[in-house]
C-alpha positions as CSV (number, residue, x, y, z in Angstrom):
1,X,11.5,-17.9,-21.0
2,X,12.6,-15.4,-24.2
3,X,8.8,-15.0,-24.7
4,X,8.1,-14.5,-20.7
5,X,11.2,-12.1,-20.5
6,X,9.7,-10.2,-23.3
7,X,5.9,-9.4,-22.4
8,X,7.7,-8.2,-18.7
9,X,9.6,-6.1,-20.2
10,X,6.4,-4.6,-22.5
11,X,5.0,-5.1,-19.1
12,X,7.2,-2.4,-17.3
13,X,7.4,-0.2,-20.2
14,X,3.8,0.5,-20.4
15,X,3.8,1.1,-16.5
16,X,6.9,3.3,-16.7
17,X,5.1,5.1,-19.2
18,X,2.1,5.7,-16.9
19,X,4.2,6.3,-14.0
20,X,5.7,9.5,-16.1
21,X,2.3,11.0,-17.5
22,X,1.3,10.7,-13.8
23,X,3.9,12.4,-12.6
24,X,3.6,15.4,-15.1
25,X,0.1,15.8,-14.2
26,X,0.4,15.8,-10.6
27,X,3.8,18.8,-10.9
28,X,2.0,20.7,-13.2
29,X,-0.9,21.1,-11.3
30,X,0.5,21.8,-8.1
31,X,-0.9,18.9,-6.4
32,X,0.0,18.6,-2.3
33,X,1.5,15.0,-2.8
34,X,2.3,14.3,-6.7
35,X,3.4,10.5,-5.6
36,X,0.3,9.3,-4.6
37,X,-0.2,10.0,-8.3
38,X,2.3,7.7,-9.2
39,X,1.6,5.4,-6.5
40,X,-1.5,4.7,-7.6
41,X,0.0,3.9,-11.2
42,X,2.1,1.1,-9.5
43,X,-0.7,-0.5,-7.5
44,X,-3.1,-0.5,-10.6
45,X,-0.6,-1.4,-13.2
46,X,0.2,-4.4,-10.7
47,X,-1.9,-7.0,-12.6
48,X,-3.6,-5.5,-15.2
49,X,-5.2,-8.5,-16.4
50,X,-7.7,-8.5,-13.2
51,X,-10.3,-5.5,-15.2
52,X,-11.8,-5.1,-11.9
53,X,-8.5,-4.0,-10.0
54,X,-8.5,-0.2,-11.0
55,X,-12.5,0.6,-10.4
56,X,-11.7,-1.6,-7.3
57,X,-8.8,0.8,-6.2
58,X,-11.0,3.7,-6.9
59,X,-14.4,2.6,-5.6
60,X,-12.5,1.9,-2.2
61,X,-10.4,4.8,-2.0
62,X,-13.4,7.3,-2.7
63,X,-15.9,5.2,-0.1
64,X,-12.9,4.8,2.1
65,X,-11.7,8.4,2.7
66,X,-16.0,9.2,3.2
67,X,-16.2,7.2,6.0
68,X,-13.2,7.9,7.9
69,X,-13.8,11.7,7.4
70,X,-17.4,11.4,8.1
71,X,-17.0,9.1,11.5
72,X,-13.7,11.4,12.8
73,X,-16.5,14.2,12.7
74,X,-19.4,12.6,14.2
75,X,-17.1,10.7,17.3
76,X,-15.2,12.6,19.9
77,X,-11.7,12.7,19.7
78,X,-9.8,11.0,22.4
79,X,-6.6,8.2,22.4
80,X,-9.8,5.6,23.5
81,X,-11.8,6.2,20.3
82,X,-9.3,6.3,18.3
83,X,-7.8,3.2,19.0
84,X,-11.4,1.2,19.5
85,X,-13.0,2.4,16.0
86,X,-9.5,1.6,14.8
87,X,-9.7,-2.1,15.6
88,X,-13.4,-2.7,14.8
89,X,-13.3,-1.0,11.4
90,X,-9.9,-3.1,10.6
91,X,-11.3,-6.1,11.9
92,X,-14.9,-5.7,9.8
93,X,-13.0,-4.9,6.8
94,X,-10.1,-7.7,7.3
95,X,-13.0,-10.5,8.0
96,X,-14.6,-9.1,4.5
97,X,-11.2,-9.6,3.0
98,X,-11.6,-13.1,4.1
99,X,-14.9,-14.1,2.6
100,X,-15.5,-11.4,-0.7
101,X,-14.6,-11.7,-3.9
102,X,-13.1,-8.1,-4.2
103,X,-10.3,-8.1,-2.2
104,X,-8.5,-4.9,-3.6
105,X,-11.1,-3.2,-2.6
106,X,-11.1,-4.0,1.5
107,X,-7.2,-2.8,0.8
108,X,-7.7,0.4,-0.9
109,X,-10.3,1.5,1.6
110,X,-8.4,0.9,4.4
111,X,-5.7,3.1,3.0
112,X,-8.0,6.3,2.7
113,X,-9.8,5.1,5.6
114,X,-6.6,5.4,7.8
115,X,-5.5,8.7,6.3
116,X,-8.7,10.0,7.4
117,X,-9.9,9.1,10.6
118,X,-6.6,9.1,11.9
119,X,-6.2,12.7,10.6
120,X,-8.3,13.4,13.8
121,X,-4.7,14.1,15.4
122,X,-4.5,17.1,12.7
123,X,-8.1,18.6,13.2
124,X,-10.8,17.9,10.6
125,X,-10.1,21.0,8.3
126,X,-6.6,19.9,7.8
127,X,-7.9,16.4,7.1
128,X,-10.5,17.6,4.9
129,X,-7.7,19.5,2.5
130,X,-5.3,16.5,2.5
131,X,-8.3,13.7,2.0
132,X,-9.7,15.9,-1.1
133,X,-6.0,16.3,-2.6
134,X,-5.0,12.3,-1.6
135,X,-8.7,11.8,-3.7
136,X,-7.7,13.7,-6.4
137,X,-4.1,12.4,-6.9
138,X,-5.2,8.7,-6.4
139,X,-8.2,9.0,-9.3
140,X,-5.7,10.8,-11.5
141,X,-3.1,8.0,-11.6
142,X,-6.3,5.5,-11.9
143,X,-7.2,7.5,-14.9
144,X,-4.0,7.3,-16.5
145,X,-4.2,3.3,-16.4
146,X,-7.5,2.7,-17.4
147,X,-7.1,5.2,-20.5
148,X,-3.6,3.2,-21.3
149,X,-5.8,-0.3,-21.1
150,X,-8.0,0.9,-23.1
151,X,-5.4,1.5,-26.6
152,X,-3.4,-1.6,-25.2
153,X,-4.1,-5.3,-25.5
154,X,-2.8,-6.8,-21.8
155,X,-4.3,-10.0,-22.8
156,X,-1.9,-10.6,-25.0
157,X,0.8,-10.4,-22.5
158,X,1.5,-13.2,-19.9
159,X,0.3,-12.8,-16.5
160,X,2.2,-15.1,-13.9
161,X,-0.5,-17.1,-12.1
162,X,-1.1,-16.9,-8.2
163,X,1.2,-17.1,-5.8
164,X,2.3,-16.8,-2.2
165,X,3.1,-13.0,-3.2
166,X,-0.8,-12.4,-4.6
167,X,-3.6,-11.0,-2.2
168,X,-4.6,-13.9,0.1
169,X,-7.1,-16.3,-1.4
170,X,-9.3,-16.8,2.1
171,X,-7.9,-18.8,5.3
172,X,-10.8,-21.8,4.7
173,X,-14.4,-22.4,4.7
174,X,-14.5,-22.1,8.8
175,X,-16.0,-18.6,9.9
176,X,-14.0,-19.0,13.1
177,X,-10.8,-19.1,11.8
178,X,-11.5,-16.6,9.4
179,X,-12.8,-14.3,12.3
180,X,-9.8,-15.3,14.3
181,X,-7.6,-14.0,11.8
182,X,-9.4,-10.9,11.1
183,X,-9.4,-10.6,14.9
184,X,-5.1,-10.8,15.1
185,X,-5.1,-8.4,12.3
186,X,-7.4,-6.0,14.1
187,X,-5.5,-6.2,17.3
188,X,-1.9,-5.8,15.4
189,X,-3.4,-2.8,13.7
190,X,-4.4,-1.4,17.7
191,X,-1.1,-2.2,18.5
192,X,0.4,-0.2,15.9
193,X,-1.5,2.6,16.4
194,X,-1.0,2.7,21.0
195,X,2.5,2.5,20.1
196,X,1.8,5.5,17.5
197,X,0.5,7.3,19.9
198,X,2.6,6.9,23.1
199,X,5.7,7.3,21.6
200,X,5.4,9.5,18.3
201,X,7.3,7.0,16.5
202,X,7.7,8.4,12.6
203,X,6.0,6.9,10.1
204,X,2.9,6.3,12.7
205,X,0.5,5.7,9.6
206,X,3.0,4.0,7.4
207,X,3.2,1.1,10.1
208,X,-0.7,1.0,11.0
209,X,-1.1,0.4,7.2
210,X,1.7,-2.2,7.2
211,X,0.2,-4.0,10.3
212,X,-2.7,-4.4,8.0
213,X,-1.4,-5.5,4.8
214,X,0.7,-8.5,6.1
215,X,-2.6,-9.8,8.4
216,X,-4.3,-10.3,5.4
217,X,-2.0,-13.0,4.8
218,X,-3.6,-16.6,6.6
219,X,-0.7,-18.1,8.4
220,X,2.8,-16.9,10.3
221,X,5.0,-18.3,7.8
222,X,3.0,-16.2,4.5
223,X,2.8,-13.6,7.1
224,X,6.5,-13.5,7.4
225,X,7.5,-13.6,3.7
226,X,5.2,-10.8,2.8
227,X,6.7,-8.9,5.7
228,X,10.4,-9.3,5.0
229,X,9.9,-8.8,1.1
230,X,8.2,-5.5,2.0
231,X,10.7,-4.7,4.2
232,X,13.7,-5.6,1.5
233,X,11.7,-3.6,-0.9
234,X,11.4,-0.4,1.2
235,X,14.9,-0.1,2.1
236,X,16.2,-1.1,-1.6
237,X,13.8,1.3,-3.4
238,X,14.4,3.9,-0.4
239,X,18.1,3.7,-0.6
240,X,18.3,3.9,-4.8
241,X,16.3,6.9,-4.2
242,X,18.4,8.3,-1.6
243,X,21.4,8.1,-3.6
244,X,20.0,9.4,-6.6
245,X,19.4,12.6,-4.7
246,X,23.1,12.7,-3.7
247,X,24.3,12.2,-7.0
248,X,21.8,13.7,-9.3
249,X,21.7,17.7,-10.0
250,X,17.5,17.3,-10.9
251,X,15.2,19.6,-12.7
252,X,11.8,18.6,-13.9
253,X,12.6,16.5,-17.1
254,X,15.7,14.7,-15.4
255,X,13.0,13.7,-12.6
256,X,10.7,12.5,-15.2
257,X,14.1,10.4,-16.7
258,X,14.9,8.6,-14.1
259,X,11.4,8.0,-12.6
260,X,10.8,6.4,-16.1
261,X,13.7,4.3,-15.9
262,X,14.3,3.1,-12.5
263,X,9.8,2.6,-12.9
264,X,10.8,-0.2,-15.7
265,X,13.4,-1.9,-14.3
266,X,10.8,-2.1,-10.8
267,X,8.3,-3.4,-13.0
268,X,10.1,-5.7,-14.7
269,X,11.1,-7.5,-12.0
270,X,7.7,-7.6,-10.3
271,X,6.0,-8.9,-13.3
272,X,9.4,-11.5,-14.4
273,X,9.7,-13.2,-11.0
274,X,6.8,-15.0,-8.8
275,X,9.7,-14.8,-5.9
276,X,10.1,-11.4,-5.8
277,X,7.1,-9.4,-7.6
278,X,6.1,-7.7,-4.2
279,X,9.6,-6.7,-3.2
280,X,10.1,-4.9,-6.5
281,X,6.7,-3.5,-6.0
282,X,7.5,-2.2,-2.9
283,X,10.8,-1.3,-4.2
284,X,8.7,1.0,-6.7
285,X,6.6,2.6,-4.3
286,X,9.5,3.9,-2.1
287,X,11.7,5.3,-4.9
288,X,8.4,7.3,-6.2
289,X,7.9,8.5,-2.4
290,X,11.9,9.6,-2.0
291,X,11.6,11.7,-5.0
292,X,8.4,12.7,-6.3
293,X,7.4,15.7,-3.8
294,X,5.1,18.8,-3.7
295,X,7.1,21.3,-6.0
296,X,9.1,18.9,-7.9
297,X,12.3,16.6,-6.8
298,X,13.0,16.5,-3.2
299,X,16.3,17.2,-1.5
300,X,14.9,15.5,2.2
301,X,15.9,12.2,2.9
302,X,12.9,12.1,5.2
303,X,10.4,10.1,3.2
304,X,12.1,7.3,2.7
305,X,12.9,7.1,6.3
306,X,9.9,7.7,7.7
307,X,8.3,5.2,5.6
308,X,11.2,2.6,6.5
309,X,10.4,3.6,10.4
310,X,6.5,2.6,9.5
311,X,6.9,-1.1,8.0
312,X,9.5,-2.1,10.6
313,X,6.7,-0.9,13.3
314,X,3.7,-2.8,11.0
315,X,5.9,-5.7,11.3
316,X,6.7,-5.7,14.4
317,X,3.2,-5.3,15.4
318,X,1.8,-8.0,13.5
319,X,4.5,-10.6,14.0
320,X,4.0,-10.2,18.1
321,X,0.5,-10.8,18.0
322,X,0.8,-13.4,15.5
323,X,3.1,-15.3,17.5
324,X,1.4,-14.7,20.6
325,X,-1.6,-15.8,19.0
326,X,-0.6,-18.8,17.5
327,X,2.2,-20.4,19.8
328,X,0.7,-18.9,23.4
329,X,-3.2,-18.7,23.2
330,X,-3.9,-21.6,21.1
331,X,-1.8,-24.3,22.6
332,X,-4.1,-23.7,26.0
333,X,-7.2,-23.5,24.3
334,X,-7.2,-26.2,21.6
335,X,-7.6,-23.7,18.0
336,X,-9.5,-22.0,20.1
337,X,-12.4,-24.4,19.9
């Protein structure tokens, strides 16, 4: 346990470290949203033992954002497209989730592809500025990783084995049930994004992204934990965030401070518990997005809440049709045989 405590916390300091340089970049060059810099620091730094994850993250970004850009330009814009290309894309991409080997990078292309298609709702030259700086941002925190790998040794720290809390390992060898659950994803991911629509809920993109993530898990009960420990996470790393803008007087290098530190203690959890590595990682992301804004700190409280407003709408989303799914449909049709 001294030696597993140990390599976490080397663990956390190392992504802390990146999390900083990221942020420095992304302020000093003006960029329109510094913490998807950042962000994307968290998300590669993750497991860094898997050497595939960052060209992964920024294979599917980059081929992400060119196809959701690309097909918002060549269909007509209407609530009907919008919501059909919506579920067939997620449901492709979710049923390749399924049955490939790189799974990171169905994730990360639905991320960019969301941003862009659904930027449609912005008009396309709009979309085009925020897709090129989201591009720019995401390769710039990638960067900052694979240069850091590249001086430190990360096989000589311990990487906790799989768990409940990794991406899914596949749903089974049958291609029905694997469609199936690509299919509940698809149609959580069109719910998401009616209610999106209808109501102008906040955080409309935040939850579409959300009703994805948690379908990739392969059963109700895995579907729940990840929901509820992304939930936890987003309203702890939110709130820290929150009150650290209430308290805290910032200017650029006290940003960079506490970014550093609350970055470690994030990613020590993540990587010192199998329990609750997600909710820290979450935790992570949501303290980066309530303080790391265009122009330096933030004083709007609107971040965090807007992305708080988009999980509890993913979840909700995918839960419903989950449940529907699984103790309404299948009862009268016998797993759907």
């Amino acid at each position: 346990m001294l030696a597993f405590k140990k390599n976490a916390a080397w663990q956390a300091f190392y992504t802390a470290s990146a999390m900083v340089i990221a942020c420095y970049i992304a302020l000093f060059f003006h960029f329109g949203a510094p913490y998807w810099a950042v962000i994307a620091v968290i998300v590669a730094m993750s497991n860094p033992a898997i050497r595939t994850l960052q060209l992964q993250f920024l294979l599917g970004a980059m081929v992400g954002a060119v196809c959701g850009y690309e097909l918002m330009l060549l269909i007509p814009s209407n609530v009907i497209n919008l919501i059909g290309i919506n579920i067939l894309v997620s449901f492709a991409v979710l049923l390749y989730f399924h049955v490939a080997k790189y799974k990171f990078f169905a994730i990360f292309f639905v991320v960019l592809f969301l941003l862009a298609f659904n930027g449609q709702v912005a008009g396309p030259m709009n979309t085009y500025v925020v897709i090129m700086w989201r591009c720019t941002e995401i390769i710039v925190g990638v960067m900052v990783v694979m240069l850091l790998l590249i001086f430190i040794d990360f096989k000589a720290l311990y990487t906790p084995p799989a768990s409940e809390d990794d991406v899914s390992t596949g749903v089974g060898p049958d291609l029905k049930l694997r469609a199936l659950h690509a299919l509940k994803g698809a149609l959580s991911m069109g719910l998401a994004i009616s209610i999106w629509l209808t109501s102008n809920i906040p955080g409309g993109l935040s939850g579409i992204l959300t009703s994805f993530i948690v379908s990739t898990e392969s059963s109700v009960t895995l579907l729940w934990h990840k929901a509820w420990r992304r939930l936890l996470g987003s309203a702890i790393g939110g709130s820290i965030g929150i009150i650290s803008l209430h308290f805290i007087i910032f200017d650029l290098y006290d940003l960079l401070l506490i970014v550093f530190v609350a970055g470690a203690v994030f990613s020590y959890f993540s990587h010192l518990s199998f329990k609750h590595s997600y909710s820290a990682l979450q935790a992570n992301v949501s303290f980066a997005l309530a303080l790391i804004q265009a122009g330096g700190p933030t004083q709007m409280i609107s971040p965090s809440l807007l992305r708080l407003s988009g999980v509890v709408l993913g979840i909700g989303c995918a839960l419903l049709v989950n449940l529907i799914v699984e103790f309404v449909i299948k009862p009268h049709h016998g797993q759907l045989s």
